[in-house]
Phi, psi and omega in degrees: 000144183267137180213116148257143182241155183205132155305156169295355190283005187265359190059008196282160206281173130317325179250017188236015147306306121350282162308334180261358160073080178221166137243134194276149175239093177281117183297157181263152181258096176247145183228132201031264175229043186231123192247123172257133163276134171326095178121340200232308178217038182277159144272131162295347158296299141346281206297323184300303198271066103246182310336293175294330190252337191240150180289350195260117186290121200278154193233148145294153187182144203316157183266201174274101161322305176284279156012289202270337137346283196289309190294315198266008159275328182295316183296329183264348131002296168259024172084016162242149190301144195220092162288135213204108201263108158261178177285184196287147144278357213265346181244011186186113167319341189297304211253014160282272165326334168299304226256355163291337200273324168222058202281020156215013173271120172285330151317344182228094153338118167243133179236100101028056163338321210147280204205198163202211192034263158287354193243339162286323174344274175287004138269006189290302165289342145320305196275326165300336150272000162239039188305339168266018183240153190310151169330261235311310178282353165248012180275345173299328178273326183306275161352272204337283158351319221252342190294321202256025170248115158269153167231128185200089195239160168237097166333150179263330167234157180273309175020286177278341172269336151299310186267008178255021181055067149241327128270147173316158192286292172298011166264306168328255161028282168293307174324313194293002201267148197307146169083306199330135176236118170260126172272153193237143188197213220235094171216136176059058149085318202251161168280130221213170205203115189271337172205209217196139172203148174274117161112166172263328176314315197282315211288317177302294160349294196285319167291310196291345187269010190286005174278341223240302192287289180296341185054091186301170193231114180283025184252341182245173155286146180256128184277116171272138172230176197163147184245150168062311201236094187285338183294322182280004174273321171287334166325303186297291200299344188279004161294348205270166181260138202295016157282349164296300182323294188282357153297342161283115147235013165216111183266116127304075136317106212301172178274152168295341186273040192215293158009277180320326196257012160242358181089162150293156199028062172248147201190138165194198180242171183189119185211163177260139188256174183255000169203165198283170223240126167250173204292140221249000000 
């Protein structure tokens, strides 16, 4: 039997676990001199008014390691196989570290997302589909899968992804310059900023025809995502074209540990295309 484990950086809830056939690995949240696990006992309220309100920026931090040791031993113990989905490395140290603890179990896949949120989502449903097949085959499909995930989001400020170091000092910057709307996503593991549009109407214009323009693949799901606020997330979807449309089938409020660092009211889309995405 196949058992997957996934970080929270994938936002997926505690109560959509079950659906995803997961077990979640919550990364911790701290805010002032107080450690939260993601997903399990933050209030979304709690996280929003120090996010907004206090001056002290919340920081992320590795999950409990031995915790996930002892669950993911118990499992190859009992003869079954174990995948282990992580956040982007290129932004967290978790899948460098996942993969010192079990670089000599051959029973257990440490899988590198990327990325993160909605885009672990959907390697997340990748792996539900090849659940009878050996690590070495679905990790062939995982690989296949990651090139071809856009992430296409618009931060209402760069701000929090700057200061949580996820973005370059000059990607800030430009972004940051009046009227600019950048959308922002995901290449070669980092955050990264695929294009620039004056106005929010054009920035939004531009995710939804990127569906069209990437040739979304109707076989996956299209991911809505959002911090704090839904409204400029429905703004967007009420752009896409309807054909598209019954493939939004899962709106993500983001987890805080995603959260902090893209800011409130930040929304975008995240789907799989039929070719890698080239440079805007």
């Amino acid at each position: 039997m196949l058992k997957v484990f996934v970080d929270s950086g994938s936002s997926i809830k505690p109560e959509e676990a079950k659906k995803y056939d997961v077990t979640l690995i919550p990364l911790n949240v701290i805010l002032g001199d107080r450690e939260y696990k993601d997903g399990v006992d933050l209030d979304y309220d709690v996280f929003y008014d120090f996010l907004i309100n206090q001056k002290k920026f919340p920081k992320t931090s590795l999950p409990d390691l031995v915790e996930l040791e002892k669950q993911v031993n118990a499992c190859t113990n009992a003869g079954d196989d174990v995948v282990v989905v992580t956040i982007s490395g290129k932004i967290s140290s978790t899948n460098e570290q996942i993969k010192k603890l079990f670089e000599n179990n051959p029973k257990v896949l440490v899988v590198d997302s990327q990325m993160a949120v909605g885009g672990m989502r959907l390697i997340v449903d990748e792996i539900n589909r090849y659940r009878d097949k050996s690590l070495r085959e679905i990790d062939e499909h995982i690989q296949e899968l990651i090139p071809r995930i856009h992430i296409m989001a618009i931060p209402e400020t760069l701000e929090y992804l700057f200061r949580g170091g996820r973005l370059a000092r000059l990607e800030y910057m430009i972004g940051s310059l009046l009227k600019i709307k950048p959308i922002i996503g995901f290449k070669d593991g980092k955050v990264t900023v695929h294009a620039k549009k004056v106005g929010l109407k054009n920035s939004m214009n531009f995710i939804a025809k990127s569906l069209e323009t990437l040739e979304c693949d109707p076989n996956y799901d299209i991911v809505a995502s959002y911090t704090y606020n839904k409204k400029n997330l429905d703004d967007l979807v009420a752009m896409v074209d309807k054909k598209y449309l019954p493939q939004v089938k899962v709106y993500d409020d983001l987890d805080p540990a995603i959260a902090c660092h893209w800011g409130p009211n930040a929304f975008g889309l995240i789907f799989v295309g039929k070719k890698v995405e080239s440079a805007k």
